[in-house]
PDB file of N, H, CA, C and O in Angstrom:
ATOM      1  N   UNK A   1     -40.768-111.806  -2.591  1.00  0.00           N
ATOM      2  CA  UNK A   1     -39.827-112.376  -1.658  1.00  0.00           C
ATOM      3  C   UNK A   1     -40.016-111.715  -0.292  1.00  0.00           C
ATOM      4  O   UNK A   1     -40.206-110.525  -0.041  1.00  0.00           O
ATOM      5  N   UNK A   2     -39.920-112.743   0.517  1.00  0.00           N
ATOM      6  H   UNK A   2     -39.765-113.709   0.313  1.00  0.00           H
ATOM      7  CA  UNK A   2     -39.845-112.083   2.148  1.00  0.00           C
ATOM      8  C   UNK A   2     -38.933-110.977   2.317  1.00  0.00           C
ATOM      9  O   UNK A   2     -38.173-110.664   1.401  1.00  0.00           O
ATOM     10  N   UNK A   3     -38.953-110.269   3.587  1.00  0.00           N
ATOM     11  H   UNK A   3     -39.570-110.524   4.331  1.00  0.00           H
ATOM     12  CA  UNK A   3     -37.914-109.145   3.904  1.00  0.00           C
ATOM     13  C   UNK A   3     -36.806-110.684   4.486  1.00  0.00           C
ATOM     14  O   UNK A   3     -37.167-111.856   4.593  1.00  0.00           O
ATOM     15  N   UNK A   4     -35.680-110.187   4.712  1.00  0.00           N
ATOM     16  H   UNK A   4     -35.386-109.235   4.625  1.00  0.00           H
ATOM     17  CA  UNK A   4     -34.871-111.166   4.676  1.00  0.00           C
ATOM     18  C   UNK A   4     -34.548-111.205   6.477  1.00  0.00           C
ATOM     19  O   UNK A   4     -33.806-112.007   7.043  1.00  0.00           O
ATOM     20  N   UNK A   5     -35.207-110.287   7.008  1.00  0.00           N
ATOM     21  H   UNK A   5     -35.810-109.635   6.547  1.00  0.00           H
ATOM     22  CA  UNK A   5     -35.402-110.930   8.133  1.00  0.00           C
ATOM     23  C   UNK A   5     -36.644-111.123   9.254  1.00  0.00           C
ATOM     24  O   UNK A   5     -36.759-110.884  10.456  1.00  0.00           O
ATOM     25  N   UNK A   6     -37.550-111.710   8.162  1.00  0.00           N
ATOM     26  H   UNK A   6     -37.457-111.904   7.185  1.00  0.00           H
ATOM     27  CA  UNK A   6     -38.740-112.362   7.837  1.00  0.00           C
ATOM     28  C   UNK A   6     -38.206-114.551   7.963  1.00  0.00           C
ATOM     29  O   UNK A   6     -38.602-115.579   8.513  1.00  0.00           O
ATOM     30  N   UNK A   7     -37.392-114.193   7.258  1.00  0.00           N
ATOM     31  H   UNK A   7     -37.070-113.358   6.812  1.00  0.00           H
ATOM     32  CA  UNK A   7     -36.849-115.610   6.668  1.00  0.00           C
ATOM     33  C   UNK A   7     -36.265-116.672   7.532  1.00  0.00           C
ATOM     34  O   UNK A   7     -35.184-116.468   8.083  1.00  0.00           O
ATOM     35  N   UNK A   8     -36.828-117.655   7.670  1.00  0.00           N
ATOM     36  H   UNK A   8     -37.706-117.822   7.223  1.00  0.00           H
ATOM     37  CA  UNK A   8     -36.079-118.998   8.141  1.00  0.00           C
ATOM     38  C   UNK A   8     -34.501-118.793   8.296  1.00  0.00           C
ATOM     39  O   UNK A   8     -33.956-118.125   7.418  1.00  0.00           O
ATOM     40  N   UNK A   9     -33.835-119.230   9.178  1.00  0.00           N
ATOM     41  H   UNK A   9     -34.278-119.773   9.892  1.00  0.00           H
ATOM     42  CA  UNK A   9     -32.599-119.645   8.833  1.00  0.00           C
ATOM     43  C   UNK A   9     -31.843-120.433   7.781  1.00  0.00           C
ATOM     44  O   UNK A   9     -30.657-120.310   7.474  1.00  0.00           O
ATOM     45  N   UNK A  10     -32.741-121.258   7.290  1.00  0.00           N
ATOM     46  H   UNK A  10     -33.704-121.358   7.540  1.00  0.00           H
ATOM     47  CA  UNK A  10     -32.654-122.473   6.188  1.00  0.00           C
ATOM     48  C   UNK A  10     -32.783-121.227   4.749  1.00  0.00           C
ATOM     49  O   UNK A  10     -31.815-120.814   4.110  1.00  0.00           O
ATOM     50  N   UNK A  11     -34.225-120.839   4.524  1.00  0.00           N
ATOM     51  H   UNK A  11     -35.011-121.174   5.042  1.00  0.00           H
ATOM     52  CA  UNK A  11     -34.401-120.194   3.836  1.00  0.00           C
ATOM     53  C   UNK A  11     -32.995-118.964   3.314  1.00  0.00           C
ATOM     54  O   UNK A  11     -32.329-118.626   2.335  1.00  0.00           O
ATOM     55  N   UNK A  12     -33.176-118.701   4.642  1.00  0.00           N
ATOM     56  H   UNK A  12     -33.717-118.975   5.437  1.00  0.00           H
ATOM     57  CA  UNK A  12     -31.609-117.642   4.324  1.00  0.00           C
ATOM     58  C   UNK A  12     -30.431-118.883   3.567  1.00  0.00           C
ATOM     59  O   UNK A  12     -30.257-119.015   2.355  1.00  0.00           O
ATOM     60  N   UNK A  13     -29.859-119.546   4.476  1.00  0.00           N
ATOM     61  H   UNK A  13     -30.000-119.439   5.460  1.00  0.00           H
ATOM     62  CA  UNK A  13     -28.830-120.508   3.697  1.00  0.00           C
ATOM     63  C   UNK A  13     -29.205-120.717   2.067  1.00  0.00           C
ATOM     64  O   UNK A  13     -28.610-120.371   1.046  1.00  0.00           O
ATOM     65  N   UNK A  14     -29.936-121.138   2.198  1.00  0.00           N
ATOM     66  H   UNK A  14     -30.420-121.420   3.027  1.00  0.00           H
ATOM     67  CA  UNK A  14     -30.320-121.359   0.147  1.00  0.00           C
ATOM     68  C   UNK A  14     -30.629-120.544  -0.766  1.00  0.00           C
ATOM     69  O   UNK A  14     -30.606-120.813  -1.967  1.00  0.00           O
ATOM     70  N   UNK A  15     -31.073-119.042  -0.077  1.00  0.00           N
ATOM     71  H   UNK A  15     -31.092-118.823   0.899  1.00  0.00           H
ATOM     72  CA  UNK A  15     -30.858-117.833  -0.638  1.00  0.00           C
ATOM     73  C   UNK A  15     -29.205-117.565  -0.551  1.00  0.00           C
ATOM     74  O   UNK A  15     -28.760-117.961  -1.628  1.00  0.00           O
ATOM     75  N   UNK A  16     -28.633-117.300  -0.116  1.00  0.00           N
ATOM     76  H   UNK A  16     -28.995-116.978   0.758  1.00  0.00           H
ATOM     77  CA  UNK A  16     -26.992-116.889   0.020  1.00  0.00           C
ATOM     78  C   UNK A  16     -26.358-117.804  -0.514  1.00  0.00           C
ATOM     79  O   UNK A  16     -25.231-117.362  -0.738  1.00  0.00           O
ATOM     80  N   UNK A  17     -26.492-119.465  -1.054  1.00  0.00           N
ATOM     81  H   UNK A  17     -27.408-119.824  -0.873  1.00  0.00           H
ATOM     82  CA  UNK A  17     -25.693-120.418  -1.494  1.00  0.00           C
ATOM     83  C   UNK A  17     -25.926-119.994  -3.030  1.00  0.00           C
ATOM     84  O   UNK A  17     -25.106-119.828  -3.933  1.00  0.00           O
ATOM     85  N   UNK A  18     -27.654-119.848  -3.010  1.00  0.00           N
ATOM     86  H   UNK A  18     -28.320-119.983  -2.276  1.00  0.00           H
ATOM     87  CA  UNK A  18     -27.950-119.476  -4.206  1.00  0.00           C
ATOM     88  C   UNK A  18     -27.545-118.634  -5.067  1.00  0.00           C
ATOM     89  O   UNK A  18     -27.529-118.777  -6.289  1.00  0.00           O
ATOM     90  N   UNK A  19     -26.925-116.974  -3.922  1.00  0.00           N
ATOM     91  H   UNK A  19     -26.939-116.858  -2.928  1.00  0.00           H
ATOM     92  CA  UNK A  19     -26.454-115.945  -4.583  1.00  0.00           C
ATOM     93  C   UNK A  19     -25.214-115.864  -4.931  1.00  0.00           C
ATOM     94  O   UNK A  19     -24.629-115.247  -5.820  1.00  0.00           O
ATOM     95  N   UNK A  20     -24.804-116.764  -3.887  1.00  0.00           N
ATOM     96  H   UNK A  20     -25.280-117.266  -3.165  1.00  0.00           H
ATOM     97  CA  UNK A  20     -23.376-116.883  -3.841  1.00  0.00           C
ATOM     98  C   UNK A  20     -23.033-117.578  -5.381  1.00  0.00           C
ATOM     99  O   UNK A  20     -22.362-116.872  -6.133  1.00  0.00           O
ATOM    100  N   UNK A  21     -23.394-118.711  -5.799  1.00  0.00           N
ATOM    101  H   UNK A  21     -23.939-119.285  -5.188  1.00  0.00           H
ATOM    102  CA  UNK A  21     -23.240-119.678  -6.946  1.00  0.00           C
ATOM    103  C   UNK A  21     -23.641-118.784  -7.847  1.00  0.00           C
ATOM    104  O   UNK A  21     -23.838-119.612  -8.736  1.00  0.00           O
ATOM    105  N   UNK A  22     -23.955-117.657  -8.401  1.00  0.00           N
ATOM    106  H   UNK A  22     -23.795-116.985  -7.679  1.00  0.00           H
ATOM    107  CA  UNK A  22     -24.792-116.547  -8.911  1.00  0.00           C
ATOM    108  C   UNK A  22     -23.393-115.636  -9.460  1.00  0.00           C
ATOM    109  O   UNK A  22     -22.948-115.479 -10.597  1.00  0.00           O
ATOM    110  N   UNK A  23     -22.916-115.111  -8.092  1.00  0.00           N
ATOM    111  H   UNK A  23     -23.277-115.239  -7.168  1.00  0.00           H
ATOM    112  CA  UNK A  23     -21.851-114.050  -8.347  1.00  0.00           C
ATOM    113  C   UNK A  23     -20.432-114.460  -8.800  1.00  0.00           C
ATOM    114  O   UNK A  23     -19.623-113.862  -9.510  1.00  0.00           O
ATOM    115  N   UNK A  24     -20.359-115.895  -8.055  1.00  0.00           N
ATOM    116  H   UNK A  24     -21.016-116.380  -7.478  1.00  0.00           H
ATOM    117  CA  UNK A  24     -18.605-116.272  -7.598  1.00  0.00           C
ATOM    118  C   UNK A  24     -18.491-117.551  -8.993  1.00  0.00           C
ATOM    119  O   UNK A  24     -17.508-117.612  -9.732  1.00  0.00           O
ATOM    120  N   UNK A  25     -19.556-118.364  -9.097  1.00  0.00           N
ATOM    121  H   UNK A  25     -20.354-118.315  -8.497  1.00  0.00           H
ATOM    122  CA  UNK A  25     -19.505-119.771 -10.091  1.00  0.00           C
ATOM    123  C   UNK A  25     -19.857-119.110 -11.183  1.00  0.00           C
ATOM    124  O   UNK A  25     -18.937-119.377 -11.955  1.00  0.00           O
ATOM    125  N   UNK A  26     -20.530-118.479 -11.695  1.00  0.00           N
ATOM    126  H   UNK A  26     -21.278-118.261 -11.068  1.00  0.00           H
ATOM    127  CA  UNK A  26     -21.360-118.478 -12.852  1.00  0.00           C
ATOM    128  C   UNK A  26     -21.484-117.446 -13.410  1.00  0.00           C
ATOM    129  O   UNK A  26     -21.911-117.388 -14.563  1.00  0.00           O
ATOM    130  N   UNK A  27     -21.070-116.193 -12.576  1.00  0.00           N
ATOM    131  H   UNK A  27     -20.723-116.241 -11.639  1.00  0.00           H
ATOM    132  CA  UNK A  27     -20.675-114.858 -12.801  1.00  0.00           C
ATOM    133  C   UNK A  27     -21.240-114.687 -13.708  1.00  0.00           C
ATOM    134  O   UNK A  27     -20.931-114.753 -14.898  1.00  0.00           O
ATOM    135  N   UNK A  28     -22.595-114.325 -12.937  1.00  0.00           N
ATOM    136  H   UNK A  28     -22.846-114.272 -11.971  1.00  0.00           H
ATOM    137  CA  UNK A  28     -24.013-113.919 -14.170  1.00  0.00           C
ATOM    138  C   UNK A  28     -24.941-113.356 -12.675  1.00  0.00           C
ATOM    139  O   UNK A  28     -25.352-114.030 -11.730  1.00  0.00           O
ATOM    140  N   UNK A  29     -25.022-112.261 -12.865  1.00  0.00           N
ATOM    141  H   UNK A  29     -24.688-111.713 -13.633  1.00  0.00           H
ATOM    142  CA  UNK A  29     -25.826-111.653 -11.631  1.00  0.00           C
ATOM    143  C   UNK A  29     -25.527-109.869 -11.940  1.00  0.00           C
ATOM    144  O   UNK A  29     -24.634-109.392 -12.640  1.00  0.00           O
ATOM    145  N   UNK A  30     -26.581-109.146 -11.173  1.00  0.00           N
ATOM    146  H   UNK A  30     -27.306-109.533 -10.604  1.00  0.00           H
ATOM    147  CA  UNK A  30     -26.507-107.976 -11.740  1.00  0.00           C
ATOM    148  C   UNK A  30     -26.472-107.385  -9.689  1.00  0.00           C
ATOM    149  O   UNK A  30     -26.575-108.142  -8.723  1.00  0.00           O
ATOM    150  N   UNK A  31     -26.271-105.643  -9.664  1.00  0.00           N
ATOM    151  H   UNK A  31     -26.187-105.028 -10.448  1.00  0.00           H
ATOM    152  CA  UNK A  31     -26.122-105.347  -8.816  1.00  0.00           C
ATOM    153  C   UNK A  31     -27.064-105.807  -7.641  1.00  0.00           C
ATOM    154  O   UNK A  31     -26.669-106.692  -6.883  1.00  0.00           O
ATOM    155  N   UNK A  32     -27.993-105.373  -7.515  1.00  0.00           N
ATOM    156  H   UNK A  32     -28.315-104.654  -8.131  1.00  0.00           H
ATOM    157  CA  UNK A  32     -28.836-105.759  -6.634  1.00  0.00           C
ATOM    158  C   UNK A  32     -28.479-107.240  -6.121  1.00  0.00           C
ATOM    159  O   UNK A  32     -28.454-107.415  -4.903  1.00  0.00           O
ATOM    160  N   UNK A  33     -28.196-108.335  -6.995  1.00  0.00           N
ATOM    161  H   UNK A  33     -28.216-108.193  -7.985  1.00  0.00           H
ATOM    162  CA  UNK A  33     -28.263-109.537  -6.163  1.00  0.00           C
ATOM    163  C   UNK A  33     -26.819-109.652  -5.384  1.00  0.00           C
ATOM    164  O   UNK A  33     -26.475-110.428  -4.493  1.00  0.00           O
ATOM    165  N   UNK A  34     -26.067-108.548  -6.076  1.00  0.00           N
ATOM    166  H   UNK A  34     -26.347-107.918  -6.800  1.00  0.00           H
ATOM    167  CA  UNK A  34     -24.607-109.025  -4.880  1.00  0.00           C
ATOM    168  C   UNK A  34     -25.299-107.927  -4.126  1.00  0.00           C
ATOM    169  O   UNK A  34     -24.745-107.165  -4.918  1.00  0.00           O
ATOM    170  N   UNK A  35     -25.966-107.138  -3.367  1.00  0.00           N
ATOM    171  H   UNK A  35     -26.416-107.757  -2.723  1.00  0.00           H
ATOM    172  CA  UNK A  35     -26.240-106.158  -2.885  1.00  0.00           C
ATOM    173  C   UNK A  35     -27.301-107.044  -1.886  1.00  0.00           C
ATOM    174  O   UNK A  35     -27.020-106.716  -0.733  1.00  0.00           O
ATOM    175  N   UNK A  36     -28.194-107.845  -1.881  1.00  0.00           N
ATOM    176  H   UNK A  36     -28.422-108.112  -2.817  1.00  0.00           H
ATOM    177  CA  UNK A  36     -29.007-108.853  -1.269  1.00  0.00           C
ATOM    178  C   UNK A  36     -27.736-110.041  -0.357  1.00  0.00           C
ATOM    179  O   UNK A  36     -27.526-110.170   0.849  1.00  0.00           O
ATOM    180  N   UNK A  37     -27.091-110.752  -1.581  1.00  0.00           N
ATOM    181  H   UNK A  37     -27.262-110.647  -2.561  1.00  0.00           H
ATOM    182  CA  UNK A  37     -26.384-111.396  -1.082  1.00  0.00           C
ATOM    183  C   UNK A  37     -25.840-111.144   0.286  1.00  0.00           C
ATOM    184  O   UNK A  37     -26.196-111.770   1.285  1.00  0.00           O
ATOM    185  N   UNK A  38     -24.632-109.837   0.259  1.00  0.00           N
ATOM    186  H   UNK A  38     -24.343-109.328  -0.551  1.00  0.00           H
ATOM    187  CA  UNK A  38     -24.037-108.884   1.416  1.00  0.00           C
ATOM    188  C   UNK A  38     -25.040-108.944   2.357  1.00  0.00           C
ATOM    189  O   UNK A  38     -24.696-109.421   3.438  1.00  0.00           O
ATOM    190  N   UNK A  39     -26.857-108.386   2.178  1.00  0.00           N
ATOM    191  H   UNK A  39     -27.136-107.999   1.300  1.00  0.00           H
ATOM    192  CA  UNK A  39     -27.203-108.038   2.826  1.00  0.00           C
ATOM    193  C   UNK A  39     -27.459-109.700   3.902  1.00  0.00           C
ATOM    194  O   UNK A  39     -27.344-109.851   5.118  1.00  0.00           O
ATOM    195  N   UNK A  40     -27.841-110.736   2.780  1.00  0.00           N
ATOM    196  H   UNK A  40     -27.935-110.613   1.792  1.00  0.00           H
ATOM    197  CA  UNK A  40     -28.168-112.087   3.344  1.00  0.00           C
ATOM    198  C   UNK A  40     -27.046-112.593   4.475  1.00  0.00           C
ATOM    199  O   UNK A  40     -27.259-112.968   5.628  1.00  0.00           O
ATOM    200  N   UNK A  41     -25.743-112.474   3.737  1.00  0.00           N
ATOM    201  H   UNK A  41     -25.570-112.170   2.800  1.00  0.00           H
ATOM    202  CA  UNK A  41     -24.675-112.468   4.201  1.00  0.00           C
ATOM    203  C   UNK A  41     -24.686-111.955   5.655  1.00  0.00           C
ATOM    204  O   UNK A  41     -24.415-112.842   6.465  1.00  0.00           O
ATOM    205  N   UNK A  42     -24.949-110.655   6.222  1.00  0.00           N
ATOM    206  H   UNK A  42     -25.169-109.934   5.565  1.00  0.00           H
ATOM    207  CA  UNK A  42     -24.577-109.800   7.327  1.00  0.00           C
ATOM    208  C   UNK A  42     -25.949-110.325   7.846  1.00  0.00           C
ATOM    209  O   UNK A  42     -25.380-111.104   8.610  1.00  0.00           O
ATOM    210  N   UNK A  43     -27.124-110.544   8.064  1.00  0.00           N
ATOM    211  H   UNK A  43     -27.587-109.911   7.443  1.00  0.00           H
ATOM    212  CA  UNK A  43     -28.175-111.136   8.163  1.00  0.00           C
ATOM    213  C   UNK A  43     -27.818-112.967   9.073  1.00  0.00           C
ATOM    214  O   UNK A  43     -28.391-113.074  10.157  1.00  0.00           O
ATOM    215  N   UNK A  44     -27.179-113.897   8.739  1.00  0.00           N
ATOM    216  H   UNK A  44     -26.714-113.811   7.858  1.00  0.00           H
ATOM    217  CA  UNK A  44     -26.597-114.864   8.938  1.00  0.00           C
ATOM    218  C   UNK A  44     -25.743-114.672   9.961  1.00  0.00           C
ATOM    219  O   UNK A  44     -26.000-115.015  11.115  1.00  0.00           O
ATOM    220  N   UNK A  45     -24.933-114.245   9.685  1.00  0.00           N
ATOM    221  H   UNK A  45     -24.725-113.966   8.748  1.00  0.00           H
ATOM    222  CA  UNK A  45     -23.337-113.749  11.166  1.00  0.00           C
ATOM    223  C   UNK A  45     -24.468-113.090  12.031  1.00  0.00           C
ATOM    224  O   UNK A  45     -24.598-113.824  13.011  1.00  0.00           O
ATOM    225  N   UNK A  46     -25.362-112.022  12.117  1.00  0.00           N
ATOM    226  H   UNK A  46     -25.257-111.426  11.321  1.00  0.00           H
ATOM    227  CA  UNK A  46     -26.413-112.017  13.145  1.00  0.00           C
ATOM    228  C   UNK A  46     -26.808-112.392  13.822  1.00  0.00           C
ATOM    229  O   UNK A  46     -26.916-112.001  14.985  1.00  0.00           O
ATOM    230  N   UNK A  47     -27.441-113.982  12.951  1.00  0.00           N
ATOM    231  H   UNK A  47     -27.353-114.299  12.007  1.00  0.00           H
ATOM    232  CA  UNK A  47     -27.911-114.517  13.716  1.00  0.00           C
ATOM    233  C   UNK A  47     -27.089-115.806  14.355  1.00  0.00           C
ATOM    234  O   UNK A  47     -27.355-116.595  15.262  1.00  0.00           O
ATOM    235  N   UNK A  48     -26.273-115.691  13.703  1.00  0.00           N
ATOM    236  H   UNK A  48     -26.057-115.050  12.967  1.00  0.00           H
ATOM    237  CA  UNK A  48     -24.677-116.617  14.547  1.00  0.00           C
ATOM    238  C   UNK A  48     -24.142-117.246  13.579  1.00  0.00           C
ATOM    239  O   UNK A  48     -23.030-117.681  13.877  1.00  0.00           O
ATOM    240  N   UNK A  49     -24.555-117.528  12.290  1.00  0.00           N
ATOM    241  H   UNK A  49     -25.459-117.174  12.048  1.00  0.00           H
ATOM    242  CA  UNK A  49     -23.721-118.053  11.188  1.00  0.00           C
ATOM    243  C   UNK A  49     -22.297-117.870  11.030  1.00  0.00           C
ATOM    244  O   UNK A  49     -22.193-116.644  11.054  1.00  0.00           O
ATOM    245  N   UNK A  50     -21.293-118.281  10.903  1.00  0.00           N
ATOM    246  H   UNK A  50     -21.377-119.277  10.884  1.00  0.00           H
ATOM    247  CA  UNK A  50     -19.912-118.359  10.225  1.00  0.00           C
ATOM    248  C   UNK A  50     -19.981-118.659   8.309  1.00  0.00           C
ATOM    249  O   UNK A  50     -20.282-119.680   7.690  1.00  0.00           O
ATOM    250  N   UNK A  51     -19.690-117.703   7.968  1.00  0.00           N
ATOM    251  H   UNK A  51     -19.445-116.874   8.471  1.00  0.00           H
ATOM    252  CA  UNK A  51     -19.650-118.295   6.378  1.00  0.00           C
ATOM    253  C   UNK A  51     -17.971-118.608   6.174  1.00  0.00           C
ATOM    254  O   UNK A  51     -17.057-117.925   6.636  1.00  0.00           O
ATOM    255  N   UNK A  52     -17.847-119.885   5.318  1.00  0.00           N
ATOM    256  H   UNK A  52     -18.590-120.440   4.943  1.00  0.00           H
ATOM    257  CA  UNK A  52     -16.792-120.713   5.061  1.00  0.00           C
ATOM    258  C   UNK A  52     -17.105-120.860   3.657  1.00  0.00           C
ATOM    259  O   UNK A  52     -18.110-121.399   3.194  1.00  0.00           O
ATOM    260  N   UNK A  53     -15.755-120.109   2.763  1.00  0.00           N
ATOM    261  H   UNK A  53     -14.939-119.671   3.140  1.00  0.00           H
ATOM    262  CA  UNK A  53     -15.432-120.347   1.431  1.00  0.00           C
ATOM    263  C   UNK A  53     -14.594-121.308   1.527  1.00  0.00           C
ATOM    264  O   UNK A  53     -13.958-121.724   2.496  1.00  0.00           O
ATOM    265  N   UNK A  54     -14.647-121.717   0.186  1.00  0.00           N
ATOM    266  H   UNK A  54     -15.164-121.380  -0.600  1.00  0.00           H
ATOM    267  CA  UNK A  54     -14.337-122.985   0.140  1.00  0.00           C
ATOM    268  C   UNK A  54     -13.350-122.870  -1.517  1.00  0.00           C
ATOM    269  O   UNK A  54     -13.935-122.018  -2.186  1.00  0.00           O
ATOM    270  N   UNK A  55     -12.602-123.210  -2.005  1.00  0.00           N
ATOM    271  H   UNK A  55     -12.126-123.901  -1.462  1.00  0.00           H
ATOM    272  CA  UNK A  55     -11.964-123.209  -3.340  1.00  0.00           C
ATOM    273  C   UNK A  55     -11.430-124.542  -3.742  1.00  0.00           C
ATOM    274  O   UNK A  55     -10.429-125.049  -3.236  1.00  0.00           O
ATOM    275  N   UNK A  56     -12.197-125.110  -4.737  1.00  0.00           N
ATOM    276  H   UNK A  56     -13.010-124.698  -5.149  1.00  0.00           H
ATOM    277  CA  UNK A  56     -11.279-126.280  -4.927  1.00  0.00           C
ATOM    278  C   UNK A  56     -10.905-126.739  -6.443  1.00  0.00           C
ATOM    279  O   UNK A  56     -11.601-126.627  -7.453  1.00  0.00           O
ATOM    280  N   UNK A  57      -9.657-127.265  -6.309  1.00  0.00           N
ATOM    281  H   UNK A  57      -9.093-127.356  -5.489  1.00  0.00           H
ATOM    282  CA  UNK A  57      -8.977-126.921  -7.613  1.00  0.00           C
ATOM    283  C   UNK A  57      -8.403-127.807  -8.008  1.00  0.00           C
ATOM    284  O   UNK A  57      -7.315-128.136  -7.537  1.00  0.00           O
ATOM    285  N   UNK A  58      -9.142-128.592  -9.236  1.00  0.00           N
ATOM    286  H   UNK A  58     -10.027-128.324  -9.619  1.00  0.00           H
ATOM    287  CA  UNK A  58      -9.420-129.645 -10.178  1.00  0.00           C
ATOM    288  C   UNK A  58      -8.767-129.672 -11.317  1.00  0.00           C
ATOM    289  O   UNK A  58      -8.983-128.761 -12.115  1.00  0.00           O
ATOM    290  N   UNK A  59      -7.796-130.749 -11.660  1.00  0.00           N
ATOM    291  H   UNK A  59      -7.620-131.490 -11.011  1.00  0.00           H
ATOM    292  CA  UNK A  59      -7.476-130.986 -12.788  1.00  0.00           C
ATOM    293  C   UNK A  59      -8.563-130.541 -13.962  1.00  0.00           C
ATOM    294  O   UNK A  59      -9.738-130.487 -13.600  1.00  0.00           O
ATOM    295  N   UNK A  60      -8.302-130.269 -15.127  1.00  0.00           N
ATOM    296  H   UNK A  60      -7.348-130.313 -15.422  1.00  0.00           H
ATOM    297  CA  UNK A  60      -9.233-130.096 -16.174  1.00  0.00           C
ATOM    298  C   UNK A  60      -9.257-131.015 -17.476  1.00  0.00           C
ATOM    299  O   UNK A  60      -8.501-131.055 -18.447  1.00  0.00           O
ATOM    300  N   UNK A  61     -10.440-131.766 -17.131  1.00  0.00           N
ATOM    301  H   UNK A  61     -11.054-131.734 -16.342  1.00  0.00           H
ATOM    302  CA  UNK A  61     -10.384-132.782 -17.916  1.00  0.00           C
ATOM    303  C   UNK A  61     -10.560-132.378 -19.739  1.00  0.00           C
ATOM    304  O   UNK A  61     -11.293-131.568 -20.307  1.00  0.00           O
ATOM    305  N   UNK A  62      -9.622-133.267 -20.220  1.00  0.00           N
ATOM    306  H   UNK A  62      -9.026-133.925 -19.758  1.00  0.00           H
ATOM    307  CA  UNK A  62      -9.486-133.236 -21.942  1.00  0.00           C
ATOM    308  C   UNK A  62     -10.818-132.953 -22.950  1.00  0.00           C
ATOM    309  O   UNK A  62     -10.536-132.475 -24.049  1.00  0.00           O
ATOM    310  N   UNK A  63     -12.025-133.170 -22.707  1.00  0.00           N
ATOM    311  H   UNK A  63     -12.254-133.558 -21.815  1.00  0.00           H
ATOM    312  CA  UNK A  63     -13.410-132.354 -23.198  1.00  0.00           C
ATOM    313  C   UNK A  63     -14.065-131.168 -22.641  1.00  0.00           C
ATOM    314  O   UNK A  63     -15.137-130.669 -22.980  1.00  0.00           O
ATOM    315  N   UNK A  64     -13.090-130.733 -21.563  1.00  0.00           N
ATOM    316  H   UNK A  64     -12.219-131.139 -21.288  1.00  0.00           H
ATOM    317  CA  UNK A  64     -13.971-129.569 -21.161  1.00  0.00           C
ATOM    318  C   UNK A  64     -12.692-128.204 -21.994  1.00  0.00           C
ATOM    319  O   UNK A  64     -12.895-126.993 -22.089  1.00  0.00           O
ATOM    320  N   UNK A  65     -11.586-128.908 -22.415  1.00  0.00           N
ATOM    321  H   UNK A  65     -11.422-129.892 -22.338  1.00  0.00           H
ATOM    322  CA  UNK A  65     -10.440-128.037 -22.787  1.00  0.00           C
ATOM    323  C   UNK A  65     -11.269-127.809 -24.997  1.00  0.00           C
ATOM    324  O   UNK A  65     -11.137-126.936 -25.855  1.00  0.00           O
ATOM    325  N   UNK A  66     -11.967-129.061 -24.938  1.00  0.00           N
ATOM    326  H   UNK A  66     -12.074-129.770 -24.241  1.00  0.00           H
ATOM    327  CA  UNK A  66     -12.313-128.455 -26.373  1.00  0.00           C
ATOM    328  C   UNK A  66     -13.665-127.963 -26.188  1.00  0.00           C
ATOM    329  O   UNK A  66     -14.162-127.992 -27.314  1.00  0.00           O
ATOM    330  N   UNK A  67     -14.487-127.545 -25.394  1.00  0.00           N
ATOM    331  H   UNK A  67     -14.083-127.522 -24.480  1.00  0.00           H
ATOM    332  CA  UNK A  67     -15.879-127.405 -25.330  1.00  0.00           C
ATOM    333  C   UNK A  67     -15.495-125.700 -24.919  1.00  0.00           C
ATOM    334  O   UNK A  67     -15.954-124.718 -25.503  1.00  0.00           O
ATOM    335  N   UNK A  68     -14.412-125.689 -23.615  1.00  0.00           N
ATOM    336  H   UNK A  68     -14.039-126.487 -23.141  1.00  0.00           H
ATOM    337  CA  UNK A  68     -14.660-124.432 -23.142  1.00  0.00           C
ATOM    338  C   UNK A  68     -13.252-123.470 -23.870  1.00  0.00           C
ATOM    339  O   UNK A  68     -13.149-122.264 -23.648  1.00  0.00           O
TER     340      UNK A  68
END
């Protein structure tokens, strides 16, 4: 992997969406990638990015209540 500020702007975005969906959705990630993330993160606002969380909160449909 590139040094991360080596990296496209784009590149950065889909690395950090990526890490992000990693730590916050799926909560399956080990130190280093929230440790990249942060770093991707502070990397972005640098270069003028605003990051915008977002939470949205969905009824839970009747097969995901017997699956999960």
């Amino acid at each position: 992997m590139k040094d991360i500020r080596q990296m496209s702007d784009q590149e950065l975005i889909n690395l950090y969406q990526s890490l992000y969906e990693g730590v916050y959705v799926f909560e399956c990630y080990g130190p280093r990638d929230y440790e990249l993330m942060i770093a991707t993160e502070q990397e972005l606002r640098r270069r003028g990015y605003k990051i915008v969380r977002r939470v949205e909160v969905v009824k839970q449909e009747k097969f995901e209540e017997v699956i999960g």
